[in-house]
C-alpha positions in Angstrom: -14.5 -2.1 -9.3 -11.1 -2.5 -10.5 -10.1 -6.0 -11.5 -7.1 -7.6 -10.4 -4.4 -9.3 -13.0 -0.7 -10.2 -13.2 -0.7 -8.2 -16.3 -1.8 -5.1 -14.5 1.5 -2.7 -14.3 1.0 -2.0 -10.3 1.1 -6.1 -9.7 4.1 -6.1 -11.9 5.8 -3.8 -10.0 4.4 -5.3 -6.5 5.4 -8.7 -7.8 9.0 -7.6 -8.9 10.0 -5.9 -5.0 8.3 -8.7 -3.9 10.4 -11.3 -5.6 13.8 -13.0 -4.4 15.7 -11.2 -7.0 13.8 -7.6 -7.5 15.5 -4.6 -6.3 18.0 -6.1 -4.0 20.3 -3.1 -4.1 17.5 -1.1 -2.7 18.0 0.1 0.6 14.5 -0.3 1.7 13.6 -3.5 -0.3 13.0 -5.1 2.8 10.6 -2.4 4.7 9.0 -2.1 1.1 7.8 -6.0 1.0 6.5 -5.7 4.4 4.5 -2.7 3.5 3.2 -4.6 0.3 2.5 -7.7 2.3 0.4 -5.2 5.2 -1.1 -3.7 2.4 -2.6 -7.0 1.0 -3.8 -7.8 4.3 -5.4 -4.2 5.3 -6.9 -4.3 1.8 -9.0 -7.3 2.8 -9.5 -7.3 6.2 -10.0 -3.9 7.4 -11.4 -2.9 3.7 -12.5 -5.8 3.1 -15.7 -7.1 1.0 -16.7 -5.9 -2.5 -15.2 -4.1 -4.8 -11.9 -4.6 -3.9 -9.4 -2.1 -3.6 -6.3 -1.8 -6.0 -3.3 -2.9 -5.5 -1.4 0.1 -4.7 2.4 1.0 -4.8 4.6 1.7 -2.4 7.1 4.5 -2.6 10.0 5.6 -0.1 11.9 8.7 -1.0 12.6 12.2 0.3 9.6 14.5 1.6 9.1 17.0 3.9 10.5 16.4 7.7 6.7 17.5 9.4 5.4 14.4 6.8 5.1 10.6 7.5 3.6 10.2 4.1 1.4 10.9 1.2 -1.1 9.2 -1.0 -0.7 10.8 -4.8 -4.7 11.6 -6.4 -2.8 11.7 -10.0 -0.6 9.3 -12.2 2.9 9.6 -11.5 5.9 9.8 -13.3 5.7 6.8 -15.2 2.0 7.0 -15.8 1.1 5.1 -12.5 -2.0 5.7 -9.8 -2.5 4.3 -6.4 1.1 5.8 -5.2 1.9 6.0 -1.5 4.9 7.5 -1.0 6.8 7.3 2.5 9.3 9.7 4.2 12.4 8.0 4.1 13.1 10.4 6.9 10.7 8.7 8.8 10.8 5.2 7.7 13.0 3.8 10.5 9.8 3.6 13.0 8.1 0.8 14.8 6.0 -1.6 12.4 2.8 0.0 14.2 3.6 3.1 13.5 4.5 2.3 9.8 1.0 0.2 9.8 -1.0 3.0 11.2 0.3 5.3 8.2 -0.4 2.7 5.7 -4.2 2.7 6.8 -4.9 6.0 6.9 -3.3 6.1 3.4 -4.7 3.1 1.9 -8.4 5.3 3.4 -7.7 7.7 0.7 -7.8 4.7 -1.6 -11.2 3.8 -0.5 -12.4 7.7 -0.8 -11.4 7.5 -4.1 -12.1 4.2 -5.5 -15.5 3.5 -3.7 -16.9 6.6 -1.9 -16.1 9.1 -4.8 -15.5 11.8 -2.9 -11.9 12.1 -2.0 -10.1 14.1 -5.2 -10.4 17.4 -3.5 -10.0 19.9 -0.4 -11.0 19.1 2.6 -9.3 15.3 1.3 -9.7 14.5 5.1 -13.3 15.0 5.5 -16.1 13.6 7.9 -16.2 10.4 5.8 -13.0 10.2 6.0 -12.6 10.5 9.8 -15.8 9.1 10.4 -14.4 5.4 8.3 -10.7 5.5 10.2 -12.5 6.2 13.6 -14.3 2.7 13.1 -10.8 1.4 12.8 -9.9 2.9 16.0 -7.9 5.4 14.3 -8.5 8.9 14.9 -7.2 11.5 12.6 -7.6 15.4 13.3 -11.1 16.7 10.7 -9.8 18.7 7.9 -6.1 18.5 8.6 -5.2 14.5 8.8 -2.8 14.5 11.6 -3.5 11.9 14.2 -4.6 13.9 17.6 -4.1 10.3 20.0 -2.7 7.1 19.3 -4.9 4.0 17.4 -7.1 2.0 19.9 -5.7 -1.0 21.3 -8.9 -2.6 21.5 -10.1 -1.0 18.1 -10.2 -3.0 14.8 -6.8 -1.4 13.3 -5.4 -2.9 17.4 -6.9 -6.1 17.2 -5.7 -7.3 13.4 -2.2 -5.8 14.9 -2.1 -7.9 18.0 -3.6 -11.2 16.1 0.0 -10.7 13.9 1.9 -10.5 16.6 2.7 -6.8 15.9 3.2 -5.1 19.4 2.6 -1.5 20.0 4.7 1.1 20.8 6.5 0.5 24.3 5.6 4.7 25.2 1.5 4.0 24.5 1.4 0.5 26.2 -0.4 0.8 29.4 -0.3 -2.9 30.4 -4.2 -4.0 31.7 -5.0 -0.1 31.9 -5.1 -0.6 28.2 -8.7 -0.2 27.2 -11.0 3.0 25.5 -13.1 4.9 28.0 -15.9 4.6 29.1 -18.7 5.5 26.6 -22.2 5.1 25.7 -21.6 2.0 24.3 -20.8 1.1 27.7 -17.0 0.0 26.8 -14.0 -0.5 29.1 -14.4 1.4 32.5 -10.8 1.6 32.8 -8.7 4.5 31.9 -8.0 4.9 28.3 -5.1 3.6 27.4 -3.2 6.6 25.7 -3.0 8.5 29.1 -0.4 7.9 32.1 -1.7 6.0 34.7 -2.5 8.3 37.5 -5.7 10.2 38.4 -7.3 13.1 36.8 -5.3 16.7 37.2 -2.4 14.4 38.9 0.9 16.2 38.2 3.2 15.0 35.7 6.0 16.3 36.9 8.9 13.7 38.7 8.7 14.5 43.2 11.8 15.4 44.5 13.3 15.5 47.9 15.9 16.2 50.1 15.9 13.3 52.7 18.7 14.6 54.6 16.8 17.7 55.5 15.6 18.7 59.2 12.9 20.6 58.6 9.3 19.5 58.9 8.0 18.5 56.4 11.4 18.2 54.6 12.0 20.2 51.6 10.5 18.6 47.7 10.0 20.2 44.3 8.7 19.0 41.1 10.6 18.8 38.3 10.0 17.7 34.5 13.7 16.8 33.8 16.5 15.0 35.8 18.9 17.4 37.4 21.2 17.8 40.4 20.0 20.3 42.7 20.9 21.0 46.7 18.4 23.1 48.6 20.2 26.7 49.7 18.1 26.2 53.3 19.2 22.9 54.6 21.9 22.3 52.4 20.2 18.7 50.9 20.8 17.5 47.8 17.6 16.7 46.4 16.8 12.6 45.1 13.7 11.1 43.7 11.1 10.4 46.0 
């Protein structure tokens, strides 16, 4: 267990971005204080309980384009652990995006700290997966990427919605928004990551030509607005 203190140099440093006056001339003070205060909360209520977790520092700073962020197993620069580092590339998303990152980060914490058995490859392991999944998170085994947005309805959703955080307007489903149907007997509905429309449904956008005299009148499917006429009846193709 790692005890908390204001002497401790990862308090110091959370305090100090925290503060009124602390690294004002920082261009990401602000997004930094709301990661530290998100952090605090996602330390005890999604990892809550005994022992608590450290407090951890936040970094923002150049990284690789394909990365979102990173937690660092070793001290940093300065002698420092419990580091995660965000793409300032990437820093500029929606605060449930930016929260869905700090969790799965803040996981490697909890591997660490309390599991033991995060500090090498595969650092994304079934215990791993298995302890974001009952968040309603669901990164990819043995690689880390996310394969489908965070459950509205799962744990990670709920704390979100209870904060007033809304998710992001492309994986909002409005009341379609709900897991599938398991054997837990969950939701019937559709989960909520897919479009709402049946099973094998095209996603392509119907268009046709309703000047056209044939029967039935001319159509095609197309992924990507465009101005077409049909060479047959000489319609110019709208969306149906």
């Amino acid at each position: 267990m790692v005890e908390h203190n204001e002497n401790d140099p990862n308090e110091v440093l959370r305090n100090y971005v925290l503060s009124d006056e602390g690294a004002n001339d920082w261009p990401h003070k602000q997004t930094a204080v709301w990661l530290y205060r998100m952090s605090h909360i996602v330390g005890n209520v999604l990892y809550g309980g005994e022992p608590k977790l450290p407090p951890v520092l936040v970094g923002i700073g150049p990284m690789r384009v394909e990365i979102y962020a990173g937690y660092y197993l070793q001290r940093n620069e300065l002698g420092l652990r419990y580091l995660i580092k965000f793409n300032e590339l990437h820093i500029g998303r929606s605060r449930w995006s930016l929260a869905e990152t700090l969790v799965h980060e803040m996981g490697h914490v909890v591997q660490e700290e309390l599991f033991k058995n995060g500090a090498k490859p595969p650092y994304h392991n079934k215990v791993f997966v298995d302890m974001l999944e009952e968040l309603g998170i669901h990164p990819k085994l043995g690689e880390g990427y996310h394969t489908r947005p965070a459950d509205l309805d799962g744990q990670f959703g709920r704390l979100l919605s209870k904060l007033g955080i809304p998710p992001d307007p492309k994986i909002t489903q409005g009341d379609t928004a709900g897991p599938a149907t398991g054997k837990d007997g969950r939701s019937p509905k559709r989960p909520w990551w897919e479009d709402d429309k049946r099973k094998g449904a095209s996603t392509l956008k119907l268009y046709t030509a309703p000047d056209c005299a044939q029967d039935p009148v001319c159509k095609i499917r197309l992924g990507k607005a465009l101005r077409l006429q049909c060479l047959d009846c000489q319609g110019v193709f709208k969306p149906a």
